[in-house]
N, C-alpha and C positions, 0 to 999 in steps of 0.2 A: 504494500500500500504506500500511497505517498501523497502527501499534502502540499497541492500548491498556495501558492499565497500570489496573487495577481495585484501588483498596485499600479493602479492606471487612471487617468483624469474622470473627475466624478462628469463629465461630458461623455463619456464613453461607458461609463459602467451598467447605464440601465438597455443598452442596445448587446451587450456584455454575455448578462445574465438572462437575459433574453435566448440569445443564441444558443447557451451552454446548456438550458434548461429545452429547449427545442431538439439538442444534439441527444440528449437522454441521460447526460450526466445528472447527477443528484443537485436539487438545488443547492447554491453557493453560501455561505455567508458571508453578510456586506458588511464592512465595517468605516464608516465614515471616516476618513483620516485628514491630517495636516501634516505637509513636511515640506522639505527641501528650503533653498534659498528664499523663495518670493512667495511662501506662505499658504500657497495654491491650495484648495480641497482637492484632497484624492482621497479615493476608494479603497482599498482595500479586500479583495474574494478570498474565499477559504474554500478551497474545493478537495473533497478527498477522491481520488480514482484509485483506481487496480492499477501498479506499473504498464502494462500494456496499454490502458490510455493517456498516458502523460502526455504524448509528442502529437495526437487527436485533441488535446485539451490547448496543449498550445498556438498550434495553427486557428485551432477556433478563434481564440483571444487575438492572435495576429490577425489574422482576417477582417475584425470585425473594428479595432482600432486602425488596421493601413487605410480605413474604407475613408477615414475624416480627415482632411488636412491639418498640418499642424504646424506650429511655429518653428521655423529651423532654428537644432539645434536642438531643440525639446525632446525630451522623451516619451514616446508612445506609453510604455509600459513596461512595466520593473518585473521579475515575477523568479520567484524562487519555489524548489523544487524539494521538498524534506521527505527523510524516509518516516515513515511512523508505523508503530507496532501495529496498529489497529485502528479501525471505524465504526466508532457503536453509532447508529442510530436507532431513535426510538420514535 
């Protein structure tokens, strides 16, 4: 199992989780964030997949941020990749 963590402009995230939830992934959890130099809202998703969908989970997210133009120099989206023991959901 492994848990991505997607932080991408809160302009992007609800077209996002849209997609990921249409692709048949489990829904995300959204976490409202603040960061970086210029104080920007960003998003934050918590997505848990089976290894086998990691690199399906990321093309979604790429796909769906390269769709909106952005400020050069800017970051689409940040997005880290953890292993974890397990996924309880209830």
């Amino acid at each position: 199992m492994k848990l991505v963590c997607a932080i991408l402009s809160d302009a992007d995230a609800n077209r996002v989780v849209e997609a990921v939830v249409q692709a048949g992934y489990p829904g995300p959890t959204r976490i409202n964030t603040v960061g970086g130099f210029l104080r920007r809202g960003n998003v934050t998703l918590l997505l848990g997949v089976e290894d086998a969908q990691v690199n399906g989970a990321l093309e979604l997210v790429r796909s769906v941020v390269e769709a909106r133009p952005v400020v050069q120099g800017a970051r689409r989206a940040t997005i880290f990749v953890l292993d974890t023991a397990r996924v309880v959901r209830f």
